[in-house]
C-alpha positions in Angstrom: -2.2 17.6 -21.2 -1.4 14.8 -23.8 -3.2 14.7 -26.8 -5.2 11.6 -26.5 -8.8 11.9 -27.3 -10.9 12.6 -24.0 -12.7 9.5 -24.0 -9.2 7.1 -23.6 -7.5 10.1 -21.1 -8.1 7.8 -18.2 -6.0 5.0 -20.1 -2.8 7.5 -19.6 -2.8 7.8 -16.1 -0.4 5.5 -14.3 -0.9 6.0 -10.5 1.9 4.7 -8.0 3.6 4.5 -4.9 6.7 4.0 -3.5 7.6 1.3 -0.5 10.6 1.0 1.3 12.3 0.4 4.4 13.0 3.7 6.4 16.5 4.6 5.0 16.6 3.0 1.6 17.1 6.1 -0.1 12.9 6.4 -1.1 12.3 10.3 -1.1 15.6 10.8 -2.5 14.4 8.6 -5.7 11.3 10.4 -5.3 12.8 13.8 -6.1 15.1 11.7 -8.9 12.4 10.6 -10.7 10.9 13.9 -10.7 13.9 16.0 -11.8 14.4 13.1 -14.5 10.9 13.9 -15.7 11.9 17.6 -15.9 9.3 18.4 -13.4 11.6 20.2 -11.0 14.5 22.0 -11.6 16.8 21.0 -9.0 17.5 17.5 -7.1 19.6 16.4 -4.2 19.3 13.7 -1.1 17.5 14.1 1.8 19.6 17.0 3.7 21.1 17.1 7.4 18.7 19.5 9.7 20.1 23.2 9.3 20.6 23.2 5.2 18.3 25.4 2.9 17.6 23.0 0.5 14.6 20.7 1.1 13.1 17.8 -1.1 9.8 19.3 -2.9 7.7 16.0 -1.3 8.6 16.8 2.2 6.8 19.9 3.1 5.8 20.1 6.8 8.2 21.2 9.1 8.9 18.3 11.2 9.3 16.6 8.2 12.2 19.1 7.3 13.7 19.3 10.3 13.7 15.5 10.9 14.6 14.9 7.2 11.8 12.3 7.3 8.6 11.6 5.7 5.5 11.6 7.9 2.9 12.3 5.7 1.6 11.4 2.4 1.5 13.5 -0.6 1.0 13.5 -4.5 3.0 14.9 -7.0 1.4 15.0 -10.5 3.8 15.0 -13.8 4.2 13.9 -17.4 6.8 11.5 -19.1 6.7 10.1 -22.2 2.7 10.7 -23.2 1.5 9.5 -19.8 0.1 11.2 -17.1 2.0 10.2 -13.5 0.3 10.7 -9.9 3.4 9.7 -7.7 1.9 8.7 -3.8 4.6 9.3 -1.6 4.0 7.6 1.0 5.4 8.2 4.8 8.8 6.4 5.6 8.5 6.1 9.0 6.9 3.0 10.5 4.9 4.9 13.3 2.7 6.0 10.5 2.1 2.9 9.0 -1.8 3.7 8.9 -1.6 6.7 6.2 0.7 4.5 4.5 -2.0 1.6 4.5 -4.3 4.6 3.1 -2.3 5.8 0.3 -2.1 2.0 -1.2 -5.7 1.6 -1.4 -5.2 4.5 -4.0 -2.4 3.3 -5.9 -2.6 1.1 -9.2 0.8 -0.2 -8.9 3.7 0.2 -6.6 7.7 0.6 -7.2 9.9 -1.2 -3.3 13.2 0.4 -2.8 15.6 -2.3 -1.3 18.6 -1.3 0.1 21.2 -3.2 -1.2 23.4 -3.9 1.6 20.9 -4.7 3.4 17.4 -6.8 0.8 14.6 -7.1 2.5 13.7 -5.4 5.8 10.9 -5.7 7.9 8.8 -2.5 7.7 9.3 -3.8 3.6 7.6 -7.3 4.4 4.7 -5.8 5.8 4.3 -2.7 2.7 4.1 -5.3 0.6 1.4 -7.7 2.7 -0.5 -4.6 2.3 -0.1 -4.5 -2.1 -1.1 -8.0 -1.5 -4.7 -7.4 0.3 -5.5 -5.4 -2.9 -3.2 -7.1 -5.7 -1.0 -4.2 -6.2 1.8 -5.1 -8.8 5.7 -4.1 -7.6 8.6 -3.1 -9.5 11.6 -3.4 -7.4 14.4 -1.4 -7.2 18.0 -2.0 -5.7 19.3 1.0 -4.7 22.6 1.8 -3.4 24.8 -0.2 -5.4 27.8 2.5 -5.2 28.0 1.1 -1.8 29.2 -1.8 -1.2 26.2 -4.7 -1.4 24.9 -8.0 -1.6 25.5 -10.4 -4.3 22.8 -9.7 -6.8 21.8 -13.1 -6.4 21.5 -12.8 -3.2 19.3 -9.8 -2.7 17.2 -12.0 -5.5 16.7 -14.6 -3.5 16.2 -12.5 -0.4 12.6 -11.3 -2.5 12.0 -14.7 -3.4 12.2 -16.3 0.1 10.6 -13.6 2.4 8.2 -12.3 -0.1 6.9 -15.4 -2.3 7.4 -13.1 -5.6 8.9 -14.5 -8.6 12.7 -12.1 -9.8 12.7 -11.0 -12.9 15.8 -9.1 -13.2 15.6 -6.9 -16.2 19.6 -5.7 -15.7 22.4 -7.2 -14.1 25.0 -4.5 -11.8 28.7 -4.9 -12.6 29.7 -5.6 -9.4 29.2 -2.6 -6.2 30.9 -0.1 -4.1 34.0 1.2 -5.5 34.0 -0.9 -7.8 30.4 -0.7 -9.3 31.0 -0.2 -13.3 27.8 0.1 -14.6 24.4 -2.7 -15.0 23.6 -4.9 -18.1 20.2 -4.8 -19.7 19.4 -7.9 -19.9 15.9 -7.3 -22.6 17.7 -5.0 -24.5 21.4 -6.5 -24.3 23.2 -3.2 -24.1 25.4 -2.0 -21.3 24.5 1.1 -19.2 27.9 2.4 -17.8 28.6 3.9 -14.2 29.7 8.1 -14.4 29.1 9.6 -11.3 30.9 12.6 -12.4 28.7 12.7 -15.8 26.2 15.4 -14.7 23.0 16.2 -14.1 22.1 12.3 -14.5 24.8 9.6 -14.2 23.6 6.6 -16.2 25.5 7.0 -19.4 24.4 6.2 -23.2 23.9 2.2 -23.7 26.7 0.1 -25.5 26.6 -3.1 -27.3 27.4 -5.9 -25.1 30.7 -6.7 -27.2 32.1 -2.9 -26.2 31.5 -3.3 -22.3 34.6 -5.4 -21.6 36.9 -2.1 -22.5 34.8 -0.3 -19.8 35.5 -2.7 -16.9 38.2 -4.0 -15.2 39.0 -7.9 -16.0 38.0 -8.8 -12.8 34.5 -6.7 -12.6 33.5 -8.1 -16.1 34.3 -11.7 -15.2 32.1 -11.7 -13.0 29.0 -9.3 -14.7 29.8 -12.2 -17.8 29.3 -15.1 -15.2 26.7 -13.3 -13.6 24.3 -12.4 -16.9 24.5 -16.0 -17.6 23.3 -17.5 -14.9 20.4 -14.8 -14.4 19.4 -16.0 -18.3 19.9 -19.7 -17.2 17.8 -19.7 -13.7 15.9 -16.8 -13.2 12.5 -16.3 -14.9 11.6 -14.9 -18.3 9.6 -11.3 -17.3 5.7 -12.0 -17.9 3.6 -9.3 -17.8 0.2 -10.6 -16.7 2.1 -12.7 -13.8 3.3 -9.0 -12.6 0.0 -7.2 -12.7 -1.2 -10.4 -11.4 1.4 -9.7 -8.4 3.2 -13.4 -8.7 6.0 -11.6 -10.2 8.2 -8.4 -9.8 10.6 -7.0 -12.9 13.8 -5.8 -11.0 16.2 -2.7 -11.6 19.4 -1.5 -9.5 21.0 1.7 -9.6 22.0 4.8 -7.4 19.1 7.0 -6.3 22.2 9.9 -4.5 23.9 9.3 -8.0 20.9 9.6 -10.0 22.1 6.4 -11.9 19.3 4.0 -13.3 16.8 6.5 -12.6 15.7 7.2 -16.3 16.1 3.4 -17.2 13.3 3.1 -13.5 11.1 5.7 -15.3 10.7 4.3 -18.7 10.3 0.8 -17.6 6.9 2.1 -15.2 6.1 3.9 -18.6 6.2 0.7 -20.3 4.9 -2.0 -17.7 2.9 -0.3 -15.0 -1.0 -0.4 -15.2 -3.2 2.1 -15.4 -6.4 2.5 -13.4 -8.0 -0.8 -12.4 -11.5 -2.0 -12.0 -12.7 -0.7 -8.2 -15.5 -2.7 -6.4 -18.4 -1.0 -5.4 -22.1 -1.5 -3.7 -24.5 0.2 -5.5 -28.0 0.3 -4.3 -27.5 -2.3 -2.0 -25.6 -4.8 -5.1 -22.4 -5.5 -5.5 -21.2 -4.2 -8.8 -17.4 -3.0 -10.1 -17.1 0.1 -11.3 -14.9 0.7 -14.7 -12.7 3.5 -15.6 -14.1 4.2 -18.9 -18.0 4.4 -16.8 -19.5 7.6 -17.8 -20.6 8.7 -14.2 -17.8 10.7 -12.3 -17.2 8.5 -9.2 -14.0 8.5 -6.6 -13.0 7.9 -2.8 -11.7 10.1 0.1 -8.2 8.3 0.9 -6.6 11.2 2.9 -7.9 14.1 4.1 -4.9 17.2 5.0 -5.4 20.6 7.0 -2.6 23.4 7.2 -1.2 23.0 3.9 -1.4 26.5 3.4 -0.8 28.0 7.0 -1.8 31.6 6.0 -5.4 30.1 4.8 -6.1 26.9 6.9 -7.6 25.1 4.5 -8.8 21.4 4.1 -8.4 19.7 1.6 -9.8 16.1 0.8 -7.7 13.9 -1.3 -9.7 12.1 -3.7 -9.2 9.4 -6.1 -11.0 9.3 -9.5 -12.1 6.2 -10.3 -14.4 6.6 -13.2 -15.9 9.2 -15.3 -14.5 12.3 -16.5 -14.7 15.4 -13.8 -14.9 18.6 -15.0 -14.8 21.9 -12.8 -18.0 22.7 -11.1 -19.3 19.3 -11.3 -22.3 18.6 -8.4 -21.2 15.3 -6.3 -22.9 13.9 -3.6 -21.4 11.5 -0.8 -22.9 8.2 -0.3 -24.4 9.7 2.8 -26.4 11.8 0.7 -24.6 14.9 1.2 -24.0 17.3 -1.7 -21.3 19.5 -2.7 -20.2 21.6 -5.6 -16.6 21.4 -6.3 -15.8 24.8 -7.6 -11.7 24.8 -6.3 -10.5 20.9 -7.2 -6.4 21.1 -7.3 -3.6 19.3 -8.9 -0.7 18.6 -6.5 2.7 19.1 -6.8 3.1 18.3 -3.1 2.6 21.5 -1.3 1.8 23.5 -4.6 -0.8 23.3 -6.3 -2.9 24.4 -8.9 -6.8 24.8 -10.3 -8.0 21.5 -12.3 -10.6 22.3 -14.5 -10.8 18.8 -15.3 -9.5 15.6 -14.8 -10.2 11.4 -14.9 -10.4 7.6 -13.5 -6.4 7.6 -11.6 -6.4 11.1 -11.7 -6.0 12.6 -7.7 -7.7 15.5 -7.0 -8.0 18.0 -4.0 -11.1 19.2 -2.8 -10.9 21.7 -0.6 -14.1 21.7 2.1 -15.1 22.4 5.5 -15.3 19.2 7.3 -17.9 17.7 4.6 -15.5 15.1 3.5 -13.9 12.4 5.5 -11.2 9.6 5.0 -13.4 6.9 3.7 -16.2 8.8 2.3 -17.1 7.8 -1.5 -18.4 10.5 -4.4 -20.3 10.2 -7.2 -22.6 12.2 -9.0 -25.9 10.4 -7.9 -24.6 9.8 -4.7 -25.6 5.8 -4.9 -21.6 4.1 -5.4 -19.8 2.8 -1.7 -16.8 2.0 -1.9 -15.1 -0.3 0.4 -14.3 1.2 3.7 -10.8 2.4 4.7 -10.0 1.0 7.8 -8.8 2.5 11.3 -6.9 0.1 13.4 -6.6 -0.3 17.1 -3.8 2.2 18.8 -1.2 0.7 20.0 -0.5 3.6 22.5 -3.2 5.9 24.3 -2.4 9.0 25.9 -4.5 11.7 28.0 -4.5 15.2 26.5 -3.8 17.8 29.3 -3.9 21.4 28.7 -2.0 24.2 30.6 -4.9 26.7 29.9 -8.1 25.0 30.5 -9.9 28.2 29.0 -8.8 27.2 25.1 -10.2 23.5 25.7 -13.1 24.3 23.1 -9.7 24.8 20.8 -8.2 21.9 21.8 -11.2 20.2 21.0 -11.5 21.5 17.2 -7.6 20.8 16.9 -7.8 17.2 18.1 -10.9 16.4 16.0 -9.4 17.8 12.7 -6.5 16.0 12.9 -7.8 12.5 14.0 -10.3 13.2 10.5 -6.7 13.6 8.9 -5.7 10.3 10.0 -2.6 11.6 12.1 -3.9 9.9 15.7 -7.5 8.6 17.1 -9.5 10.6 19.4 -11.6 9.4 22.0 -14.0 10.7 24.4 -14.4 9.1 27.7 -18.3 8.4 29.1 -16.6 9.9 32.1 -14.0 12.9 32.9 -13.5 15.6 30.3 -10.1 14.6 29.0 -9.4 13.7 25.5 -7.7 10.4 25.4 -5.4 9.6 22.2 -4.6 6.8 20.2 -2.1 6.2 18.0 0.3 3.1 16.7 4.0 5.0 17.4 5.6 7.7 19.9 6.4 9.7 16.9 2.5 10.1 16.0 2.0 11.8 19.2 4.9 13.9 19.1 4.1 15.4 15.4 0.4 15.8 16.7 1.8 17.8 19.5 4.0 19.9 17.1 0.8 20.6 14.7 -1.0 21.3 17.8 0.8 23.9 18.5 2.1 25.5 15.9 -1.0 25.7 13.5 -3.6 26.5 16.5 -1.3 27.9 18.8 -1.9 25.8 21.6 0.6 24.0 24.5 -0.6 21.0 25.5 0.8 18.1 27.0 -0.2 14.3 26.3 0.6 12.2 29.5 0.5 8.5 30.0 -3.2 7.2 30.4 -4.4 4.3 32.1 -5.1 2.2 29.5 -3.3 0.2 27.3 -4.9 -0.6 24.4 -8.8 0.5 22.6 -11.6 -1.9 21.1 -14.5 -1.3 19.0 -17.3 -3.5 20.1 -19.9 -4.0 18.4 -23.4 -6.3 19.3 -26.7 -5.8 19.6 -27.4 -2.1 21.4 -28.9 -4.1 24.3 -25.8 -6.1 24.9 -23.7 -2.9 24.3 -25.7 -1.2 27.1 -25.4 -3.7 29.5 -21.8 -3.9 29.1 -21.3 -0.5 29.1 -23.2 0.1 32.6 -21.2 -2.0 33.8 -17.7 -0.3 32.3 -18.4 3.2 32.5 -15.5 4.2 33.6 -13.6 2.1 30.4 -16.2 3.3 27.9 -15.8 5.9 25.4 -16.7 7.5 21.7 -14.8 7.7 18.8 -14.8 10.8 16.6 -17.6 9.0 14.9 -20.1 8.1 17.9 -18.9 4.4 17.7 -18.7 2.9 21.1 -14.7 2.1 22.2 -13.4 -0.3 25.1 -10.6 1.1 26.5 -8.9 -1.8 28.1 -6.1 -1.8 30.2 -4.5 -4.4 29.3 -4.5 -7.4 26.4 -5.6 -9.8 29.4 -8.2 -7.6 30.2 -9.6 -7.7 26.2 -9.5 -11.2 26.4 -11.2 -11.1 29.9 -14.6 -9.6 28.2 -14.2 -11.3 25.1 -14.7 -14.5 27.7 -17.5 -12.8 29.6 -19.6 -11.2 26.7 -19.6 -13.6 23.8 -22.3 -12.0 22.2 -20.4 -8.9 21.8 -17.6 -8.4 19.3 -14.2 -6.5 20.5 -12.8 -5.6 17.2 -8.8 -4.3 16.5 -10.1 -2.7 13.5 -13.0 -0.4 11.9 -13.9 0.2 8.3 -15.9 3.6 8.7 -18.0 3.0 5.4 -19.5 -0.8 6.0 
């Protein structure tokens, strides 16, 4: 722990997550930024299936056998007096709704570009998402010992497609083979390019007047022509326009070479927020709740079961966002229910150990049985609601088949505790016993089948289902009724109880919307409002 007095601990924390485009090198920077912290011992990129070595935020199977990241975890460390909770977020688009999760808990966020290739699409719609809840980026251009875009460019590449203001705080001596090193531009010292230099590439600073013996003519022609026009045209950095989000500060380096990757974690040291004013309903008001608030308060972002194999556990992930928690503390849900939290956990993805106290950004685990859902807010009176975190309509439904109809009681619990995790939807129809699934991506259904079998031991098969697409409707119960009798067979329940349409087809949801205007057929759900 630092040695800040306990009342100002929360003003250390500096919780964050990283965005990219699947392939931009994110969980490799991941581990980077963790081995540059000294918080692991050994770093490396993301590895070809069939090598021993695996990156410490990947920790399910899949994800090491696919050598993607398909769910979220936290990774806790320390760097330079500040406390860090990393949210690694999943890379793959197909799981875009635990991704959507994760920000809600983030107070800032760094995007990965690739820089062959700026802005991509799954990018453009991470950081719609930061903009819903003013989440300030730091962007960083990775890659640059391949060859890449003109730093200009990628610049404008932000600017155009994202409506954020470039800040470059360095400037890259050219890319590729012949990538030399990167300017920084606040400080006016040049960082040279070793890959052979060790354990982390970015060598020590220089003066400006000592880079041109580093570089060939042509490469510092250009990084001379280059600094001068980013001082001439882009903006000066401005802190409140970045955690306003108008503005993003921008690195580049090599996450596989490690370079940059110090210069990355001092400047989040230095700019990033820490934890931000969350707003609330209490008692029925609206009201914002303060990090420095004495009452221990905090939301349910992610819920995880079969961590631990050998003890299958469940474990809430919850975000502090007031108060200071101590071991043992009483907290009560805002559905009244109460709970003694005897076991929190620090992460370190998988591993984890026993916190005996923590505060406002802090992430904690709480280990439960079923209590806590995504969504649900704590506090120690029980009277603070958060806003809800929202499920969104599937985008593909499938119909859960089993090949021993004796274990469907299983297959039941299985189904249920993984839609709770967030990994797929679960609904049941009004009519015929089959469990129908929802989910936005193929690869959703195909890690739920994975987990299905492999932590509960079941083989199941998830076929095609008639339907195409699932609403929520909502209305008066009368009008709900009616329209129900006369849908049975389309009608189901969520894992909540909420009636569901399941249409089969987007003609046919605009059919009904037509028919029944006094009924609402909604793409999304917030469990909590």
């Amino acid at each position: 722990m630092t040695t800040t007095p306990p009342s100002a601990e929360w003003a250390t924390r500096r919780t964050y997550a990283i965005i990219s485009h699947p392939d931009a090198g994110k969980t490799t920077l991941t581990e980077n930024l963790l081995f540059a912290a000294g918080s692991i011992r050994l770093a490396g990129q993301v590895r070809a299936r069939g090598e021993n070595r695996r990156t410490r935020s990947d920790w399910m199977k899949i994800e090491q056998d696919r050598g993607i990241s398909v769910s979220a975890s936290v990774m806790t460390y320390e760097h330079r007096g500040l406390t860090f909770n990393l949210l690694d977020t999943p890379g793959h688009e197909d799981f875009s709704e635990d991704t959507y999760r994760t920000l809600t808990a983030a107070d800032s966020a760094i995007m990965v570009l690739d820089a062959a290739r700026g802005v991509e699409p799954r990018t453009l719609k991470l950081v719609e998402v930061c903009r819903l809840r003013d989440i300030p980026i730091l962007t960083f251009i990775n890659k640059l010992d391949r060859e890449a875009l003109a730093p200009e460019e990628l610049l404008d590449d932000i600017q155009d497609k994202l409506a954020l203001d470039t800040a470059p705080m360095q400037w890259p001596a050219a890319s590729g083979q012949r990538f030399g090193g990167v300017m920084d531009l606040k400080r006016d010292a040049f960082i040279p390019f070793r890959p052979d230099a060790g354990e982390l590439s970015s060598g020590r600073p220089v003066p400006a007047s000592e880079m041109a013996g580093l570089l060939s003519d042509d490469v510092h022609g250009e990084l001379v022509e280059g600094i001068d026009m980013a001082r001439e045209l882009c903006p000066a950095y401005n802190q409140q326009s970045y955690e306003e989000g108008h503005m993003t500060p921008v690195y580049f380096g090599s996450a596989l070479r490690r370079f940059g990757v110090v210069e990355l974690l001092d400047a989040l040291a230095e700019v990033a927020p820490g934890p931000q004013v969350e707003k609330a309903v209490v008692r029925k008001a609206e009201a914002e709740i303060a990090p420095g608030d004495k009452q221990v308060s905090g939301f349910v972002f992610k819920v995880q079961a079969n961590m631990d194999p050998n003890h299958r556990d469940r474990v809430a992930f919850v975000r502090l966002a007031s108060g200071r928690f101590k071991r043992g503390m009483k907290l009560k849900t805002d559905k009244g229910k109460s709970l003694t939290v005897s076991s929190p956990i620090m992460f370190f993805a998988q591993d984890r150990e026993i916190a005996d106290e923590a505060f406002a950004g802090d992430v904690i685990g709480i280990p439960n049985h079923g209590l806590l859902r995504v969504g649900d807010s704590l506090s120690e009176a029980g009277d603070i609601l958060f806003a809800g975190i929202p499920n969104f309509a599937p985008e593909i439904l499938r119909r859960a088949r089993l090949a021993d109809p004796l274990k469907a009681k299983h297959l039941k619990k299985a189904l249920e505790s993984l839609a709770e995790e967030g990994v797929t939807q679960l609904f049941r129809p009004v009519i015929g016993g089959d469990f129908i699934v929802g989910a936005v991506g193929q690869l959703q259904i195909e890690v739920m089948a994975e987990r299905v079998a492999a932590e509960y031991g079941i083989d199941v098969t998830f076929e095609a289902a008639p339907y195409e697409t699932a609403r929520w409707i909502s209305g008066s119960d009368a009008d709900i009724e009616k329209f129900a009798d006369r849908h049975k067979s389309a009608i189901a329940e969520d894992i909540d109880g909420d009636p569901v349409f399941l249409a089969k087809s987007a003609w046919e949801v605009s059919y009904s919307e037509e028919k029944w205007p006094d009924l609402k057929f909604l793409r999304a759900k917030e469990r909590n409002r």
